[in-house]
N, C-alpha and C positions, 0 to 999 in steps of 0.2 A: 107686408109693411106698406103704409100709404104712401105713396108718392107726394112730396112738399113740393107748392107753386111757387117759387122761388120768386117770381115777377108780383106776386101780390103782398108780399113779405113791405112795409117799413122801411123805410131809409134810412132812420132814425134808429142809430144801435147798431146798426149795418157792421158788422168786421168787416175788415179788408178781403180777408179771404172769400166771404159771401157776396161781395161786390163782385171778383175775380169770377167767380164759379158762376154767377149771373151773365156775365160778359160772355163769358165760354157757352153758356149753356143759349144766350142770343147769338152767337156765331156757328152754330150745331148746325146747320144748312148752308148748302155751297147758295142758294141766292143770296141770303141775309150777310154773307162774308161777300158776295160781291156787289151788294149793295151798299155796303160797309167801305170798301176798297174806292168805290167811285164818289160816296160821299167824303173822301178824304183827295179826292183826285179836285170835286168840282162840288158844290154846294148851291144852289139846291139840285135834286134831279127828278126826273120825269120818271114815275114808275113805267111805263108804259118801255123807256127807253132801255129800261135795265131788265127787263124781262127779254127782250131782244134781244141783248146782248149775250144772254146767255145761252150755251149750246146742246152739250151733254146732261146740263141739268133745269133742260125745259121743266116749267111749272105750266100750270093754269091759274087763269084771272081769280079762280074760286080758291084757291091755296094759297096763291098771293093776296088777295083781298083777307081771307077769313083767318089764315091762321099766321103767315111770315108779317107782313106788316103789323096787324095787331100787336104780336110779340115784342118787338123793336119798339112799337109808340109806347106798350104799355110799361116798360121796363125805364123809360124817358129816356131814349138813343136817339130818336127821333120823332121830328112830329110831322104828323101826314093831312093833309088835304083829301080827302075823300075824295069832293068832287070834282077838283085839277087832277086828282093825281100824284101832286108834287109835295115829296117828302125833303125835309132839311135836317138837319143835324138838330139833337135837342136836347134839353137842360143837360141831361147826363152822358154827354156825346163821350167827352174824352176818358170817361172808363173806359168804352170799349174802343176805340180810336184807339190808344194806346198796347191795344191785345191784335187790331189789326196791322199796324203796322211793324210788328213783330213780326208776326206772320208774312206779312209782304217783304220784307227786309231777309226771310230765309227761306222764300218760297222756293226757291230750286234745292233744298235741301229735304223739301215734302215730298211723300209719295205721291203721285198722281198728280193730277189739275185740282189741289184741293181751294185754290180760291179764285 
């Protein structure tokens, strides 16, 4: 069975549930959930500074650049600056906004450091 890009799909027609399952499926990595978390702390941020911040789930500039950020811009969660750096919340922020704060609101009820 071929795997569907859920991120190149239409907005137009969108169920809710496909909107939901997109959200989730842009939150699938402990960066993206905690670059999610801080864009809801503080707007705009500094990639540079949320790679930092993160500990057990170091990345590199080539995962962060090619494949996490992509993912989030192209889904409209946010929009990214390339050559700053600096991503902002973007058109379709408060879909996923709304799945993070969930999740931050029952984070000690998660297994592990999931965000």
């Amino acid at each position: 069975m071929e795997k569907r890009d859920t991120f190149s799909q239409p907005l137009v027609g969108m169920s809710h549930e496909a909107k939901f399952n997109q959200a989730l499926d842009a939150l699938g990595h402990q960066y993206r959930r905690r670059l999610a978390v801080r864009l809801l702390e503080h707007n705009p941020q500094d990639t540079k500074t949320v790679s930092k911040a993160t500990t057990d789930a170091d990345i590199d500039a080539i995962e962060r650049v090619h494949v996490h950020l992509p993912k989030l811009e192209t889904a409209g969660y946010i929009t990214w600056d390339r050559e700053s750096g600096i991503v902002e919340k973007g058109p379709r922020w408060e879909e996923v906004a709304s799945v993070v704060k969930v999740l931050q609101a029952h984070e000690d009820e998660l297994p592990g450091h999931l965000i």
